[in-house]
N, CA, C and O atoms as a Tinker XYZ file with bonds, in Angstrom:
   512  protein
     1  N     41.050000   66.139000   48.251000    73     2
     2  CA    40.017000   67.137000   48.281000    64     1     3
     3  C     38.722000   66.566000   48.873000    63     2     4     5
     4  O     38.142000   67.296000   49.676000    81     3
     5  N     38.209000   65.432000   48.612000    73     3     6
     6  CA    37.269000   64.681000   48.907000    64     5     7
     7  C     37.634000   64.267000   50.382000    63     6     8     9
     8  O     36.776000   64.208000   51.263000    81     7
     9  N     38.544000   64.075000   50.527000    73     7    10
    10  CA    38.856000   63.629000   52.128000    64     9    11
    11  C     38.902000   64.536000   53.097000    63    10    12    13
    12  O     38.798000   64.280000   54.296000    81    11
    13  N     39.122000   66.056000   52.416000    73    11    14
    14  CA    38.788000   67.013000   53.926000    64    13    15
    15  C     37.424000   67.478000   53.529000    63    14    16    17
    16  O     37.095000   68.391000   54.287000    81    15
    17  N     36.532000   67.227000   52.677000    73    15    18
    18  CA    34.794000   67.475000   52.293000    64    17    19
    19  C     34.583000   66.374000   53.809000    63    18    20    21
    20  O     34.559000   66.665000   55.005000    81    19
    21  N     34.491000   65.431000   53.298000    73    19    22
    22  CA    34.017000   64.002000   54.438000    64    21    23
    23  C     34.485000   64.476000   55.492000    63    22    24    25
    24  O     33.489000   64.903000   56.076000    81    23
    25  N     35.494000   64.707000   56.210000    73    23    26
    26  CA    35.761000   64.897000   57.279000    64    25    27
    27  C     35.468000   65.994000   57.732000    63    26    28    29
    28  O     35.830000   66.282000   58.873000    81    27
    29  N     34.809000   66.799000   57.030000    73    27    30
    30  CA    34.196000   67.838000   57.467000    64    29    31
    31  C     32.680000   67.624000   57.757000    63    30    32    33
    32  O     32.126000   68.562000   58.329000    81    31
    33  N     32.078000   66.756000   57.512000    73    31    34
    34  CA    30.696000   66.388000   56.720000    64    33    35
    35  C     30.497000   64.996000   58.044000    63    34    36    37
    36  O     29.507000   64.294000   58.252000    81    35
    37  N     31.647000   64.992000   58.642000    73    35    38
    38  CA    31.588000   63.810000   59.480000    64    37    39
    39  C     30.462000   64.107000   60.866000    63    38    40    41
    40  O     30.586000   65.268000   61.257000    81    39
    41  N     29.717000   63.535000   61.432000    73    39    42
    42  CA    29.249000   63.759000   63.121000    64    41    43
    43  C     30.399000   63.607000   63.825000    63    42    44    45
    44  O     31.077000   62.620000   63.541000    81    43
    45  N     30.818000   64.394000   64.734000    73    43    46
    46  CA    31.409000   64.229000   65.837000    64    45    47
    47  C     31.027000   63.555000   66.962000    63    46    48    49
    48  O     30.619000   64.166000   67.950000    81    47
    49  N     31.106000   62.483000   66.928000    73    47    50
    50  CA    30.063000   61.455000   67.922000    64    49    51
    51  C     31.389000   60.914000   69.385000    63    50    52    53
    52  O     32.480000   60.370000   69.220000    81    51
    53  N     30.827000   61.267000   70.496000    73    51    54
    54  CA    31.969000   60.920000   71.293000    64    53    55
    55  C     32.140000   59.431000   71.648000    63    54    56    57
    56  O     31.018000   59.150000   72.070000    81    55
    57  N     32.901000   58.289000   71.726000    73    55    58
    58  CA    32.792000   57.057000   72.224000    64    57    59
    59  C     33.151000   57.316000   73.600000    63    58    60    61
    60  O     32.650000   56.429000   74.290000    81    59
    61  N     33.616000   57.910000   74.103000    73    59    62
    62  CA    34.326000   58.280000   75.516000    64    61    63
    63  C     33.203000   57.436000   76.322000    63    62    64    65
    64  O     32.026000   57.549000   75.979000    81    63
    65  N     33.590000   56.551000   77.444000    73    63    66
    66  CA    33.009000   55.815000   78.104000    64    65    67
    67  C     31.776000   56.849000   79.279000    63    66    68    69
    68  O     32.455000   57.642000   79.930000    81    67
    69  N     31.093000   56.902000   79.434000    73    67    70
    70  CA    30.062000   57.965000   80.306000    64    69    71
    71  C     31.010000   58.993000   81.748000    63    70    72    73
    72  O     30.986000   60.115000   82.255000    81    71
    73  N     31.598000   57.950000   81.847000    73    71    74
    74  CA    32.036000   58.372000   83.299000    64    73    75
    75  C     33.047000   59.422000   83.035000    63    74    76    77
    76  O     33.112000   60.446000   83.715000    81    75
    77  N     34.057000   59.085000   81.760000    73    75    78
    78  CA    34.793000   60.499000   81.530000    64    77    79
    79  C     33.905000   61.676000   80.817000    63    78    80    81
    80  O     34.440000   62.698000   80.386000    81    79
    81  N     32.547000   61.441000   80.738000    73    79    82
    82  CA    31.877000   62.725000   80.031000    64    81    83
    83  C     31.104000   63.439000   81.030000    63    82    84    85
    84  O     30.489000   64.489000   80.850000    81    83
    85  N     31.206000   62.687000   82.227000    73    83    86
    86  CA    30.318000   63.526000   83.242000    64    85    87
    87  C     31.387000   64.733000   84.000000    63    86    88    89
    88  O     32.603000   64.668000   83.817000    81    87
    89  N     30.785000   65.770000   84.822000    73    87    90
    90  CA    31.239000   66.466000   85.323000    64    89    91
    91  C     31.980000   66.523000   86.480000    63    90    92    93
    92  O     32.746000   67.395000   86.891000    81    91
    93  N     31.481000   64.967000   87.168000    73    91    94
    94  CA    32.249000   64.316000   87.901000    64    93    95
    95  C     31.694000   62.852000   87.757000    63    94    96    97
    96  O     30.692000   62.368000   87.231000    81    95
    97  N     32.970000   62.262000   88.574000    73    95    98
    98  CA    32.608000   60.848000   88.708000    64    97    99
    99  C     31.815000   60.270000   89.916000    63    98   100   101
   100  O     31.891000   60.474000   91.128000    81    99
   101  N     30.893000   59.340000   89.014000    73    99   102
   102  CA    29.991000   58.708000   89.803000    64   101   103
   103  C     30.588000   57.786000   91.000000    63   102   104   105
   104  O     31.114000   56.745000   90.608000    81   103
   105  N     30.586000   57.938000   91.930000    73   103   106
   106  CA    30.578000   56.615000   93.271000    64   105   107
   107  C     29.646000   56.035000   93.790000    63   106   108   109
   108  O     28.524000   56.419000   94.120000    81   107
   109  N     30.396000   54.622000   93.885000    73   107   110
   110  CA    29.587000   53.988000   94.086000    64   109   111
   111  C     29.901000   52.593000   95.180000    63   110   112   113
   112  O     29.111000   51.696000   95.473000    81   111
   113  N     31.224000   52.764000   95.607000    73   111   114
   114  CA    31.227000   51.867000   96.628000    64   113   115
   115  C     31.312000   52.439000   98.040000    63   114   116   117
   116  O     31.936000   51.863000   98.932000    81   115
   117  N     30.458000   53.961000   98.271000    73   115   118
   118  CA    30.586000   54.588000   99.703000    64   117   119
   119  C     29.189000   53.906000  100.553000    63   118   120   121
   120  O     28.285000   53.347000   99.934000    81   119
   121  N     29.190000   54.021000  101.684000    73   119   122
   122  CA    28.114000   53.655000  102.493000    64   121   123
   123  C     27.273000   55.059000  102.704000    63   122   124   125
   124  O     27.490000   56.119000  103.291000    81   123
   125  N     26.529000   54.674000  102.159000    73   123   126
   126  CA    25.471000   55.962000  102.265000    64   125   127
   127  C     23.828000   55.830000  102.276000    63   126   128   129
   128  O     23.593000   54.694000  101.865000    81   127
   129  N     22.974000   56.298000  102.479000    73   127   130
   130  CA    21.570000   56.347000  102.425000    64   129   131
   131  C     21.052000   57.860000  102.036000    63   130   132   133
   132  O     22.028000   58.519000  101.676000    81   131
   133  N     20.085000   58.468000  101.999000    73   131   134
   134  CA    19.496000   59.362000  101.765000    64   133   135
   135  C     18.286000   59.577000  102.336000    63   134   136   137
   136  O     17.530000   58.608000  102.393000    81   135
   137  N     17.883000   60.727000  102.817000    73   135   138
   138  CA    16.635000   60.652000  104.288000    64   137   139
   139  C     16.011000   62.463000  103.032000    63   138   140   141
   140  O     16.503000   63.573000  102.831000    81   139
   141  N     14.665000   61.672000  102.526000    73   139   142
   142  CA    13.989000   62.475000  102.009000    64   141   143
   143  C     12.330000   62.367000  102.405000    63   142   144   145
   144  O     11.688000   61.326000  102.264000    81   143
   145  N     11.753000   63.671000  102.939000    73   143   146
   146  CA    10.520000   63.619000  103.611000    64   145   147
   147  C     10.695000   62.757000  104.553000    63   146   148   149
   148  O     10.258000   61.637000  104.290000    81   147
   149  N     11.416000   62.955000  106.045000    73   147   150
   150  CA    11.317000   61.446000  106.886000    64   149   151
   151  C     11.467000   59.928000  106.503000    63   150   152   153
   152  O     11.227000   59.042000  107.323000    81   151
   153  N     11.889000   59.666000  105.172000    73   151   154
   154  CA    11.715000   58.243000  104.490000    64   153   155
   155  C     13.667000   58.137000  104.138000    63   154   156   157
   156  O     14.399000   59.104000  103.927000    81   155
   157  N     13.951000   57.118000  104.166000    73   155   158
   158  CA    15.709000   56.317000  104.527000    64   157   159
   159  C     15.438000   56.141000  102.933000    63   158   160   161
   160  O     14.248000   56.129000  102.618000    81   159
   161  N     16.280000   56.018000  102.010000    73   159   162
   162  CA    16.138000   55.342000  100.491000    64   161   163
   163  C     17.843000   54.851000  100.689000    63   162   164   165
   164  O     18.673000   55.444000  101.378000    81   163
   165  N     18.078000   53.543000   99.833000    73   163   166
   166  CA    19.114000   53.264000   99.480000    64   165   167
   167  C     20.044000   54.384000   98.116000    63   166   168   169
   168  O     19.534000   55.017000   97.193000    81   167
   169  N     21.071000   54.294000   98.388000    73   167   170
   170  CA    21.704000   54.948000   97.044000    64   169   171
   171  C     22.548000   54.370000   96.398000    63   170   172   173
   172  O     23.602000   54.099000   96.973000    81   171
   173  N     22.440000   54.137000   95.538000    73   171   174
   174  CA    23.123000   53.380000   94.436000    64   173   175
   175  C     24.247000   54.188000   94.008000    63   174   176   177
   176  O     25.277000   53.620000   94.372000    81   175
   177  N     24.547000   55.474000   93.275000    73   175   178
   178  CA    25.329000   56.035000   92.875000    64   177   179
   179  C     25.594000   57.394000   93.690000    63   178   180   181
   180  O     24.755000   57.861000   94.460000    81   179
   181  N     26.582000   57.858000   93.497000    73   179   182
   182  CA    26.293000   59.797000   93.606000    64   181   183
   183  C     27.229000   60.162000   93.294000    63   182   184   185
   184  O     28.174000   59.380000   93.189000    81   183
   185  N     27.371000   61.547000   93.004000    73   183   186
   186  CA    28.124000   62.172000   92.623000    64   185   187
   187  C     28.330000   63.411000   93.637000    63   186   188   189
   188  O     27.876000   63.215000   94.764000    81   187
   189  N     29.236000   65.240000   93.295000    73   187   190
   190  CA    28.673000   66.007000   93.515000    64   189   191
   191  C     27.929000   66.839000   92.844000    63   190   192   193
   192  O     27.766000   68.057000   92.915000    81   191
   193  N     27.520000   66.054000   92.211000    73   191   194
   194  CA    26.185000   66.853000   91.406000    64   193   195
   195  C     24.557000   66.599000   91.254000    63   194   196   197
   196  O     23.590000   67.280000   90.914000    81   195
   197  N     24.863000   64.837000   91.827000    73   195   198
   198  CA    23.403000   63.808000   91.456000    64   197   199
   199  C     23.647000   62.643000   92.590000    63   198   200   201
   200  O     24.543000   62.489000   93.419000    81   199
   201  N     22.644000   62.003000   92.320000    73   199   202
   202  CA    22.715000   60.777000   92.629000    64   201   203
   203  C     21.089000   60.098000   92.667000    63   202   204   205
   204  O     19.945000   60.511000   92.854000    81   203
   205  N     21.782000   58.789000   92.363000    73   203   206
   206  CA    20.972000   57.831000   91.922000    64   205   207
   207  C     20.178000   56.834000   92.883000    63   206   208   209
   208  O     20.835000   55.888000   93.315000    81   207
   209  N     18.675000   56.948000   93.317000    73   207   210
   210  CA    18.147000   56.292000   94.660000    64   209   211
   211  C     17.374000   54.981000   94.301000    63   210   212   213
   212  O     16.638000   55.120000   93.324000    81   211
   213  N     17.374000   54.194000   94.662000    73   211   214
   214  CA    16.246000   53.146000   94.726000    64   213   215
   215  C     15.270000   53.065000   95.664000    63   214   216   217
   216  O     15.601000   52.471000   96.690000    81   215
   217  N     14.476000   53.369000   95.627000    73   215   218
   218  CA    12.806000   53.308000   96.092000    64   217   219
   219  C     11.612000   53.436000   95.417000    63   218   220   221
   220  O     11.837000   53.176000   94.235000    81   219
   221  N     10.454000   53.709000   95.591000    73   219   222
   222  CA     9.441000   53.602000   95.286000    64   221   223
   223  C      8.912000   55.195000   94.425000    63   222   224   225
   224  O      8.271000   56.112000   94.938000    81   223
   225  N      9.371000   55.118000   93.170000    73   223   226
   226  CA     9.505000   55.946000   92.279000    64   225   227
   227  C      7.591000   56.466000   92.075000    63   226   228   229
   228  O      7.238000   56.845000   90.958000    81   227
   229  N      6.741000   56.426000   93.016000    73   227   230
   230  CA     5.414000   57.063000   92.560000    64   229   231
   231  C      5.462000   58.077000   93.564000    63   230   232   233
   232  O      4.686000   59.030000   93.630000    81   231
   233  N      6.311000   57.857000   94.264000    73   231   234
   234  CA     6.464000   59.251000   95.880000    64   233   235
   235  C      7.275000   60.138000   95.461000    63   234   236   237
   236  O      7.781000   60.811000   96.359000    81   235
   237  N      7.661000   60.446000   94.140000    73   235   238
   238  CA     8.173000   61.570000   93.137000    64   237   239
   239  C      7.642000   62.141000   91.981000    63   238   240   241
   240  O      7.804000   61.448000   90.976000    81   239
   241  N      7.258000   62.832000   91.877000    73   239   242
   242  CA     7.536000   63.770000   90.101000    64   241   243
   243  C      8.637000   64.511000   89.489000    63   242   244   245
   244  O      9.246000   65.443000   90.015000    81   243
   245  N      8.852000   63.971000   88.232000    73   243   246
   246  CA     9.411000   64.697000   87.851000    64   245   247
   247  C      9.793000   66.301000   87.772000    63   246   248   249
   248  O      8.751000   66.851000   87.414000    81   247
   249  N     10.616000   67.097000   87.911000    73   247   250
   250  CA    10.708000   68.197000   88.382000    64   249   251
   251  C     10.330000   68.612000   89.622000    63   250   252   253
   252  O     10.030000   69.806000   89.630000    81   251
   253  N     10.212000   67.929000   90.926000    73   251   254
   254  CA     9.723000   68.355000   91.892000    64   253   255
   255  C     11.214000   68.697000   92.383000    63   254   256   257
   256  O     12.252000   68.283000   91.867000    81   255
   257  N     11.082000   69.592000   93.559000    73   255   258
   258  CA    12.254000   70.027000   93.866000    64   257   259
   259  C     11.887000   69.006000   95.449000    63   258   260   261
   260  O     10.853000   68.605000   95.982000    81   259
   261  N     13.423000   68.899000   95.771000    73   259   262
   262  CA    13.112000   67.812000   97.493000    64   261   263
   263  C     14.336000   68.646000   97.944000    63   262   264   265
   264  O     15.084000   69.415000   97.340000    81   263
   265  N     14.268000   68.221000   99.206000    73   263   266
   266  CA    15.494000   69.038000  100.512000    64   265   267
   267  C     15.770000   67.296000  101.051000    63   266   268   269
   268  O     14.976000   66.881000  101.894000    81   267
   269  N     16.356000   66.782000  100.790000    73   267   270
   270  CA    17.247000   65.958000  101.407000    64   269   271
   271  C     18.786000   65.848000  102.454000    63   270   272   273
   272  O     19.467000   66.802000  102.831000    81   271
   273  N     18.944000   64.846000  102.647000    73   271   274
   274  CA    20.279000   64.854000  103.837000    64   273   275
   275  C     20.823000   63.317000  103.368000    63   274   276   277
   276  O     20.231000   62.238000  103.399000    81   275
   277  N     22.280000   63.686000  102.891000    73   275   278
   278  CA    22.860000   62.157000  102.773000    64   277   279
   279  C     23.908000   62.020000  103.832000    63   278   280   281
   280  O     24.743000   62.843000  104.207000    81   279
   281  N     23.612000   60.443000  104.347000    73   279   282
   282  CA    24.404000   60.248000  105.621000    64   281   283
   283  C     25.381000   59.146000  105.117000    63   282   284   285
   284  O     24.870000   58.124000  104.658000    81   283
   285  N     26.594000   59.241000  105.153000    73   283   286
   286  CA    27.661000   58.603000  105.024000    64   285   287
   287  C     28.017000   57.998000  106.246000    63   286   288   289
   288  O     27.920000   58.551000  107.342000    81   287
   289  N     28.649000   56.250000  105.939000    73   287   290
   290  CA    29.415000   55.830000  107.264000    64   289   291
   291  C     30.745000   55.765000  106.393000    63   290   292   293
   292  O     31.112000   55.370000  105.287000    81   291
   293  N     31.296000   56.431000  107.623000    73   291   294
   294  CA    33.289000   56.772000  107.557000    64   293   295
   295  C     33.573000   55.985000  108.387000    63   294   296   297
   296  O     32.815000   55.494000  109.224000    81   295
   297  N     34.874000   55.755000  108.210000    73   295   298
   298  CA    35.977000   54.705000  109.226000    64   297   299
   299  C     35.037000   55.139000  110.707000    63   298   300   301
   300  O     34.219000   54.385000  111.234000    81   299
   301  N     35.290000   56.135000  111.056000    73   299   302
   302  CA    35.288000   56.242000  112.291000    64   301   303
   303  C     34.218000   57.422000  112.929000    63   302   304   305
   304  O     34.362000   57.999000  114.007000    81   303
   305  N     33.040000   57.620000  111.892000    73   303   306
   306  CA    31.766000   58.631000  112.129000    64   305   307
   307  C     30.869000   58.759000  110.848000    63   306   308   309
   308  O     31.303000   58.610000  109.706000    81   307
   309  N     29.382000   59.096000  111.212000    73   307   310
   310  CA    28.899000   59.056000  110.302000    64   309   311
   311  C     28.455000   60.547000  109.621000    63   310   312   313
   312  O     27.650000   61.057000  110.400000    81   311
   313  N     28.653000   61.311000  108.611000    73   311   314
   314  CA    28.888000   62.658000  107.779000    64   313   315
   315  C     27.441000   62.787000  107.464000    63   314   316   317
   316  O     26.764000   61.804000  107.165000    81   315
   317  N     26.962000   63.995000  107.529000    73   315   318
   318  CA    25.487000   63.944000  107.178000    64   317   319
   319  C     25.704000   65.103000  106.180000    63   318   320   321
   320  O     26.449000   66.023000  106.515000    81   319
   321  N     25.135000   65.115000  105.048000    73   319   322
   322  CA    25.166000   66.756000  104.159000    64   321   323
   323  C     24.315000   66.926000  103.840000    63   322   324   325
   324  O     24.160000   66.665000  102.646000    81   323
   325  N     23.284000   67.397000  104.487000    73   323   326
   326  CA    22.044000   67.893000  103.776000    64   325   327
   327  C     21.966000   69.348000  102.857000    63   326   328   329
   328  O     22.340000   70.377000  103.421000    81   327
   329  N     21.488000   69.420000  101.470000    73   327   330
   330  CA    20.947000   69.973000  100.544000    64   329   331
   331  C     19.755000   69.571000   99.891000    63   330   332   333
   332  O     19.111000   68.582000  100.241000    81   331
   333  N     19.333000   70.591000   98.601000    73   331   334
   334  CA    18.512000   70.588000   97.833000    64   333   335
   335  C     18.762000   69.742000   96.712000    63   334   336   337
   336  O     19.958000   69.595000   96.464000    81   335
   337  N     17.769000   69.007000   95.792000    73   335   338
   338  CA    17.781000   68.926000   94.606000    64   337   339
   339  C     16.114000   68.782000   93.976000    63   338   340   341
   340  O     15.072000   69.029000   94.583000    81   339
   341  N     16.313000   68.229000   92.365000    73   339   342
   342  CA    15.269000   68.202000   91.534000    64   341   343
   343  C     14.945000   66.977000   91.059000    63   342   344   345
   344  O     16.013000   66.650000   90.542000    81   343
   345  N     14.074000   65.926000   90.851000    73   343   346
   346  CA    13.682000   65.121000   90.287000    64   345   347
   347  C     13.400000   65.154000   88.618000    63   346   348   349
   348  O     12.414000   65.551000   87.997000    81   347
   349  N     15.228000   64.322000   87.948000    73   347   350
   350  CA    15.290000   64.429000   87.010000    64   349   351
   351  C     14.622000   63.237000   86.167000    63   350   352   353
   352  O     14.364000   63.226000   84.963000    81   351
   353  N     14.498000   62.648000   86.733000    73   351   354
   354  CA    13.812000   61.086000   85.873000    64   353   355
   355  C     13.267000   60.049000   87.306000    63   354   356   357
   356  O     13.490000   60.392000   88.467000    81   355
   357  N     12.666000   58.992000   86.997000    73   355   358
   358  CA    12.299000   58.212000   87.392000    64   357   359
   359  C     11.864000   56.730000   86.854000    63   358   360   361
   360  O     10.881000   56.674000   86.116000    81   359
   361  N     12.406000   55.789000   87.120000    73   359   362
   362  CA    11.799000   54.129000   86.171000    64   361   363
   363  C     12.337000   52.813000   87.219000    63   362   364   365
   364  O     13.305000   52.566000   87.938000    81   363
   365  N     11.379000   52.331000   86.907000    73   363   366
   366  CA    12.319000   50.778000   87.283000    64   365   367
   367  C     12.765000   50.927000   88.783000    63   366   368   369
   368  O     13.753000   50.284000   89.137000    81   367
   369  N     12.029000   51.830000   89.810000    73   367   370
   370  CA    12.424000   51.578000   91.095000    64   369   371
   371  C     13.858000   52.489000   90.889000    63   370   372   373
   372  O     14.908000   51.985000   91.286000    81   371
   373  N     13.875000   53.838000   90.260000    73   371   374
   374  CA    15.080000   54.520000   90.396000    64   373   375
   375  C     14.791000   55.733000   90.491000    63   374   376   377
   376  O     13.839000   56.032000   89.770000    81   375
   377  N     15.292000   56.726000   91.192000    73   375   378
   378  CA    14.906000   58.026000   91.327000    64   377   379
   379  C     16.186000   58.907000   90.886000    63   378   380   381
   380  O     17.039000   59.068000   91.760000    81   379
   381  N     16.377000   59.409000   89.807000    73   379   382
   382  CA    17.266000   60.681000   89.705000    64   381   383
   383  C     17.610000   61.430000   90.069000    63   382   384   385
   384  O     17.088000   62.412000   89.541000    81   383
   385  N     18.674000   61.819000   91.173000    73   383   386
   386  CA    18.233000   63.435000   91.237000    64   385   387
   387  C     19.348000   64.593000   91.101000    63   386   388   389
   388  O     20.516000   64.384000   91.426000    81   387
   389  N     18.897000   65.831000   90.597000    73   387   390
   390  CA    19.928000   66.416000   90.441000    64   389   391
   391  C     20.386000   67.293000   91.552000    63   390   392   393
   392  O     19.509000   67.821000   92.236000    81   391
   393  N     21.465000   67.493000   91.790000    73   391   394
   394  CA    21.496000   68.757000   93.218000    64   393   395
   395  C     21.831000   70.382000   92.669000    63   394   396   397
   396  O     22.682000   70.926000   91.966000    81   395
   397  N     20.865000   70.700000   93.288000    73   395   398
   398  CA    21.176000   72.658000   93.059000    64   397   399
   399  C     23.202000   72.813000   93.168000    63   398   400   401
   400  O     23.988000   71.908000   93.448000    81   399
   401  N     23.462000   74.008000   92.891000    73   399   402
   402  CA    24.889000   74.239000   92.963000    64   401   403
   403  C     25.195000   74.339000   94.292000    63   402   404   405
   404  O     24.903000   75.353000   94.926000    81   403
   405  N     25.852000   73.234000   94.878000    73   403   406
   406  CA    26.102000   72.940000   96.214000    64   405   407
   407  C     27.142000   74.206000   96.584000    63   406   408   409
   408  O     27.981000   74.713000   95.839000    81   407
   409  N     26.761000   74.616000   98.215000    73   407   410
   410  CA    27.569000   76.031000   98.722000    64   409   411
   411  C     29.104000   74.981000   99.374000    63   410   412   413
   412  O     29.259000   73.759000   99.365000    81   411
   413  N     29.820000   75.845000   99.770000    73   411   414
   414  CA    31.081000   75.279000  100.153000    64   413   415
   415  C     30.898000   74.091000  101.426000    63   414   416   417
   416  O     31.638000   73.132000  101.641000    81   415
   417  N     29.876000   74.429000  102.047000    73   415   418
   418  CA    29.795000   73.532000  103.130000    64   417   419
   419  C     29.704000   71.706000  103.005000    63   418   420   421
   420  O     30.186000   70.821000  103.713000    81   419
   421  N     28.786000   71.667000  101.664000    73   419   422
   422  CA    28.206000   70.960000  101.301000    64   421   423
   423  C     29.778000   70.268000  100.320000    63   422   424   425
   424  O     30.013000   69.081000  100.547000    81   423
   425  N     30.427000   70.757000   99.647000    73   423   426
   426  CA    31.475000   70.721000   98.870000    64   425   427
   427  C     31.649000   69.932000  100.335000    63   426   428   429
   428  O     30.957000   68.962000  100.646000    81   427
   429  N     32.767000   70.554000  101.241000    73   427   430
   430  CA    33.398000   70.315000  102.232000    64   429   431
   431  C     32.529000   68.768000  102.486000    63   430   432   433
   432  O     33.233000   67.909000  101.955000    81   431
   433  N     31.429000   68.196000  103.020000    73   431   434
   434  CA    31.137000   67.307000  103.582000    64   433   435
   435  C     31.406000   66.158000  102.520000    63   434   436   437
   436  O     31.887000   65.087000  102.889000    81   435
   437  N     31.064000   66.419000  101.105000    73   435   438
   438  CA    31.295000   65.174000  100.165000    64   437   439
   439  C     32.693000   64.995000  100.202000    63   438   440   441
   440  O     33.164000   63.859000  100.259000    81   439
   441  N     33.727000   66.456000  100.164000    73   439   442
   442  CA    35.404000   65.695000  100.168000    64   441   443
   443  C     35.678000   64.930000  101.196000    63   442   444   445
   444  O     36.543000   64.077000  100.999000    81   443
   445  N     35.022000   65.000000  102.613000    73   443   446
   446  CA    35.209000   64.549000  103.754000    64   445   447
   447  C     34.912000   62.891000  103.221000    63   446   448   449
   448  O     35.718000   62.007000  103.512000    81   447
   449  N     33.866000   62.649000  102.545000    73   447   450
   450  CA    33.546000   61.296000  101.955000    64   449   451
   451  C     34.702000   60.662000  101.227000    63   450   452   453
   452  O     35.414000   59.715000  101.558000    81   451
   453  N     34.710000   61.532000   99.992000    73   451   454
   454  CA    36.038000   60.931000   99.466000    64   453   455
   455  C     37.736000   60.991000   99.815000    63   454   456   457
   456  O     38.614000   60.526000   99.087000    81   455
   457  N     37.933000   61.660000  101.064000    73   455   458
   458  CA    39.524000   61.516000  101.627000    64   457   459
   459  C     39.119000   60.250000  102.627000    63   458   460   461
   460  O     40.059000   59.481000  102.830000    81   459
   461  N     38.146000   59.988000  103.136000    73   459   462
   462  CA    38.022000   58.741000  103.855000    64   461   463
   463  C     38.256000   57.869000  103.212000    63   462   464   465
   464  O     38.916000   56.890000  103.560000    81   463
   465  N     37.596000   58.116000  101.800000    73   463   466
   466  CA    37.571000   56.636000  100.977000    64   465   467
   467  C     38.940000   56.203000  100.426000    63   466   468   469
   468  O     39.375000   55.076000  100.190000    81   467
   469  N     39.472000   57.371000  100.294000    73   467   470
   470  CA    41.035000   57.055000   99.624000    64   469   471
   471  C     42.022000   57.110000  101.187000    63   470   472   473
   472  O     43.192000   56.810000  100.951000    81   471
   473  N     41.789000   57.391000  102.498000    73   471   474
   474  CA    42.358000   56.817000  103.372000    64   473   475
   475  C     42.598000   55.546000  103.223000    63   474   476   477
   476  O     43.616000   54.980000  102.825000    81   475
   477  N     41.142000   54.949000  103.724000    73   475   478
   478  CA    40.703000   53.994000  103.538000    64   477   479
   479  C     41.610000   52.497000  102.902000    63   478   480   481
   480  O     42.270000   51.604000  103.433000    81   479
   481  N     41.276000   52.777000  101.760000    73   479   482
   482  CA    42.018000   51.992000  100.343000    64   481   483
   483  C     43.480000   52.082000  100.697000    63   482   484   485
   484  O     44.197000   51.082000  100.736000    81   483
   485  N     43.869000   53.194000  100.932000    73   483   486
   486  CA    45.606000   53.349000  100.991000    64   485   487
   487  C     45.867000   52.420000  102.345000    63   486   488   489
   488  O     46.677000   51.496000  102.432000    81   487
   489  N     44.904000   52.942000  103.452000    73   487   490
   490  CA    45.453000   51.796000  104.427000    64   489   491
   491  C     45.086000   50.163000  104.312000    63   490   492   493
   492  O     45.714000   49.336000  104.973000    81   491
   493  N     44.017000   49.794000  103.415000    73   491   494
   494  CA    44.003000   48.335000  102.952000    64   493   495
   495  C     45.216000   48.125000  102.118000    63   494   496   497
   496  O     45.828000   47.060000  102.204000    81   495
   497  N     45.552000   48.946000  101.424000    73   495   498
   498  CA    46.575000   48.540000  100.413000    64   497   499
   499  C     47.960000   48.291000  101.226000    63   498   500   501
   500  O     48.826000   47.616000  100.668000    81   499
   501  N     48.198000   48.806000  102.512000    73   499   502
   502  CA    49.588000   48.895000  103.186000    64   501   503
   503  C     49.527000   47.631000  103.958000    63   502   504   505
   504  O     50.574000   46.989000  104.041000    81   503
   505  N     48.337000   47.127000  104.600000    73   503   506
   506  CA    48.265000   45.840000  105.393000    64   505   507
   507  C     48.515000   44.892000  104.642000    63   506   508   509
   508  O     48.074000   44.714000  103.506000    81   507
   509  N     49.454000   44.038000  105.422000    73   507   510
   510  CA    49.597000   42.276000  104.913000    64   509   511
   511  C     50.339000   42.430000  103.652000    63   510   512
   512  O     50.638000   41.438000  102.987000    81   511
């Protein structure tokens, strides 16, 4: 009796590692940059939902909305997808950002990222 009280009485606290709680998974070994206001930033992470920049975090506010373009290098061309997003945080030389609900086009240019990347891998994995 006491044991379904407690287990009722329990937090549901998830341990699930971050990456299975997000909506998608973060990448992070693509070649990419990000071109916001005329200025190149490195990118550390992204997703299709966010991604994570390193630069000079005082050339943002929080909640500001930006129009950016991320340029990918592929095997054999470089993918540009420009959209919108919002400035969700900022620290430590990191810029957050979230992207509005990307239209199909935009969908289309990030899968173009990730079938390269899993080309890619499949053809390292077949050599030698």
């Amino acid at each position: 009796m006491f044991q379904a009280l407690f287990s009722k009485m329990r937090a549901r606290v998830s341990n699930d590692p971050i990456e299975t709680r997000r909506a998608y998974p973060r990448r992070r070994g693509d070649r990419c940059v990000i071109e916001i206001a005329d200025q190149t930033f490195p990118v550390d992470d992204w997703s299709y939902n966010g991604a994570l920049v390193s630069g000079d975090e005082r050339l943002f506010a929080p909640g500001e909305d930006v129009a950016f373009t991320l340029k990918f290098k592929l095997r054999d061309r470089i993918v540009s997808v420009a959209h919108d997003a919002h400035v969700v945080r900022k620290q430590n030389g990191k810029i957050a950002l979230a992207f509005t609900p990307p239209p199909a086009a935009v969908v289309h240019g990030f899968q173009q990222v990730v079938d390269d990347a899993a080309a890619s891998e499949f053809a390292g994995s077949q050599a030698g």
